[in-house]
C-alpha positions as CSV (number, residue, x, y, z in Angstrom):
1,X,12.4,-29.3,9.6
2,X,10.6,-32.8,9.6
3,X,8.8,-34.4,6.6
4,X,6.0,-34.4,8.6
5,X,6.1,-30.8,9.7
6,X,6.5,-29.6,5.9
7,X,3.7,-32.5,5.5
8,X,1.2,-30.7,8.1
9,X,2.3,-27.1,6.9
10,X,1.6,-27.8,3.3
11,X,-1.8,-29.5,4.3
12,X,-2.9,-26.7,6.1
13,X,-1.6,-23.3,3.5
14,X,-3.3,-25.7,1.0
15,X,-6.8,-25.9,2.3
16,X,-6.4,-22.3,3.3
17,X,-5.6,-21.1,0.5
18,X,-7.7,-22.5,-1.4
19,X,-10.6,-20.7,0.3
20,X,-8.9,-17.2,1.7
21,X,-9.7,-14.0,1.7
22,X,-13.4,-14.5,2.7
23,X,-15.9,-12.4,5.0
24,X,-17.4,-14.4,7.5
25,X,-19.2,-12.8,10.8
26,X,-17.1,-12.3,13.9
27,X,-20.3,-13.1,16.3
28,X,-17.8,-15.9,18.4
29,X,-20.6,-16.6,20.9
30,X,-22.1,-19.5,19.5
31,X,-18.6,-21.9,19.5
32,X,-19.1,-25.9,18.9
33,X,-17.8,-28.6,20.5
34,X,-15.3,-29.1,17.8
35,X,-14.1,-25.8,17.5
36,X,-13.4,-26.0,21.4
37,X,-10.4,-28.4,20.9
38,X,-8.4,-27.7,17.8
39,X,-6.8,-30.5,15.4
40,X,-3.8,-28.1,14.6
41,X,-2.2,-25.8,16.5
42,X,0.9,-23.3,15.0
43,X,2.7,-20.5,17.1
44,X,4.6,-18.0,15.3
45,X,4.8,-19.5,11.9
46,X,5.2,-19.4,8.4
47,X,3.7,-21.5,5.3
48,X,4.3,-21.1,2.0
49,X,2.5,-22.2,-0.7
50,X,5.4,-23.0,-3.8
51,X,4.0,-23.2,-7.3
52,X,4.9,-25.8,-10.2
53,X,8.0,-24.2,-11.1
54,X,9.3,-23.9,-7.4
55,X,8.3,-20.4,-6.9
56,X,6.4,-19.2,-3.9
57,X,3.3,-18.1,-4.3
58,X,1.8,-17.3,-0.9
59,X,3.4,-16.9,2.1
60,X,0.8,-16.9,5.6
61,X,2.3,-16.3,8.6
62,X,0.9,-15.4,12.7
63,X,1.5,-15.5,16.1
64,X,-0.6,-18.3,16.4
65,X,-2.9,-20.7,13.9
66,X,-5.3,-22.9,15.2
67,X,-7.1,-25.2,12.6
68,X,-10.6,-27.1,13.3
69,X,-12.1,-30.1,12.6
70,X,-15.1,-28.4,10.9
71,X,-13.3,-26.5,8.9
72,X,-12.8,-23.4,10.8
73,X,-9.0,-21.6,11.0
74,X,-8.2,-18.9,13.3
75,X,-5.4,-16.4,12.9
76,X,-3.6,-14.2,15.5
77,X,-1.2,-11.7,13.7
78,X,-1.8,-12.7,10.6
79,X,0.2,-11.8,7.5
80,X,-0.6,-12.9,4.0
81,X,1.6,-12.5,0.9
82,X,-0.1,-13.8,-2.4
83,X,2.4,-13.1,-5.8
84,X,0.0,-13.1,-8.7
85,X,1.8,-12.7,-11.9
86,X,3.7,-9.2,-11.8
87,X,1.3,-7.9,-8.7
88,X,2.4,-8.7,-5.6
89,X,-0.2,-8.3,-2.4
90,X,-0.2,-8.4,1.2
91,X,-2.7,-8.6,3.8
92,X,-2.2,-7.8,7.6
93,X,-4.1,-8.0,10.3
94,X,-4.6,-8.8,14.2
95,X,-7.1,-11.7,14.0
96,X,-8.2,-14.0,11.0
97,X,-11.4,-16.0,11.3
98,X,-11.8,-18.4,7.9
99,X,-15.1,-20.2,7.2
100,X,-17.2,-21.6,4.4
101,X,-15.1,-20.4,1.9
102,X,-14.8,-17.1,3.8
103,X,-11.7,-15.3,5.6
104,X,-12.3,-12.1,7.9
105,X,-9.8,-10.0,9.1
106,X,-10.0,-8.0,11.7
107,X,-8.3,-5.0,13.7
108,X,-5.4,-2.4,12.3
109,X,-6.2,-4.3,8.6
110,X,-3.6,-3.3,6.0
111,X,-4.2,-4.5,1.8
112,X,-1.2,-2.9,0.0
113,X,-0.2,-4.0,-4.1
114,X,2.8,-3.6,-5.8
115,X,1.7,-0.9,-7.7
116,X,1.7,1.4,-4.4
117,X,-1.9,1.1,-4.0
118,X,-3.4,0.4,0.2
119,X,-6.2,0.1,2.2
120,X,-6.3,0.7,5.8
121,X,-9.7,-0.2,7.7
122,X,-10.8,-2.3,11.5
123,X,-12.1,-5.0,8.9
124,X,-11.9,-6.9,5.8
125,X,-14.0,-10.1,4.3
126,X,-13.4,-11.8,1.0
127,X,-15.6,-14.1,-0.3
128,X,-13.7,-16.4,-2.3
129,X,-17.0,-17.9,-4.3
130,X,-17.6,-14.3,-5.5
131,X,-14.0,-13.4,-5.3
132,X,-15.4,-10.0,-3.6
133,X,-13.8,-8.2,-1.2
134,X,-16.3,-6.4,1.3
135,X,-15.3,-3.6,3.9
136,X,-18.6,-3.1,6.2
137,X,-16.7,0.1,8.0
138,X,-14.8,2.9,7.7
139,X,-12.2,2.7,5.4
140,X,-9.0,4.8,3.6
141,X,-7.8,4.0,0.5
142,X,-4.0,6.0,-1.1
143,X,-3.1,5.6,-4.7
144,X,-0.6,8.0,-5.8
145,X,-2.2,11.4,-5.4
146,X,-5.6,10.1,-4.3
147,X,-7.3,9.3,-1.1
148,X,-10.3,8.3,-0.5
149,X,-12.3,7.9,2.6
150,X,-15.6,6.6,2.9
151,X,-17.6,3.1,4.2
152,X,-19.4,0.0,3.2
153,X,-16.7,-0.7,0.1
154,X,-17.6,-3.7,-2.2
155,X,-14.7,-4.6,-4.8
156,X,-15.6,-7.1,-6.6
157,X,-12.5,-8.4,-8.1
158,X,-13.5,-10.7,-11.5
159,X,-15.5,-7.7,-12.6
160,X,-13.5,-4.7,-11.5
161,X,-16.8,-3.5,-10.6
162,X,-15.9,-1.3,-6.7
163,X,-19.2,0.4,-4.8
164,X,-18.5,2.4,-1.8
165,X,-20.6,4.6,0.2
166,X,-20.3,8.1,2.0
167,X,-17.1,8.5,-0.3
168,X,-14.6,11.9,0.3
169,X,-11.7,12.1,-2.3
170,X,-9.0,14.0,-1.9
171,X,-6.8,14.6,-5.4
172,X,-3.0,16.2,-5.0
173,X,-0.5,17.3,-7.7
């Protein structure tokens, strides 16, 4: 691999992360000029994102990345793997659309943690200012003997504070 590939690949997992996990609206109908003709364009990749002591951190990886000039990233296939202390999580989805500190998956969206703990819904935001995760649709979430269905789930992740609506729980021994 090149210096400048690694160069460009760190650039970009830099920015983005920085700003993932955020919600932003899908509504693609009103595209600018400058996010007609991307400044980066990645097909089937991988970036990782190494820490201080050369341990990696976050690992993004999709069919195909395209990065704007104002900002914007779009993510086909997209697969993201943050390690944060002991928990590890992953994020999966068909499409990513990042924005103003925003990221919104969309389509077949898995969130699993190492502690065995997922989430399976058609779409996820974070916001990164509020570090909130917001699910505006159905979702199901499994932890050990629980799962719970319901919609419209807020988690809102520096307070552990979690609202969801229409919720159905389902305890087994």
């Amino acid at each position: 691999m090149s210096k400048l590939t690694i160069f460009i690949s760190l650039i970009f997992i830099f920015n983005l992360a920085i700003y993932l996990f955020t919600g932003y609206d899908l509504d693609l109908k009103n595209i600018t000029v400058e996010q007609k003709n991307p400044q980066i364009i990645l097909r089937d990749f991988k970036l990782l994102e190494i820490d201080k002591n050369g341990a990696v951190k976050t690992t993004l990886s999709g069919t195909r990345g395209l990065s704007y000039k104002d900002g914007v990233y779009k993510i086909k296939s997209i697969t993201l793997l943050s390690v944060n202390f002991a928990t590890v999580e992953t994020v999966s989805g068909d499409y990513a659309f990042y924005r103003d500190k925003s990221l919104d998956i969309s389509g077949n969206v898995k969130y699993s943690r190492s502690d065995g703990s997922e989430l399976e819904t058609n779409r996820l935001s974070y916001h990164v200012k509020d570090n909130m995760f917001h699910i505006p649709n159905d979702f199901i979430f499994k932890m050990s003997n629980t799962i719970v269905r319901g919609n419209s789930l807020y988690i809102m992740r520096n307070t552990g504070i979690i609202n969801a609506e229409n919720i159905q729980a389902t305890l087994t021994r």
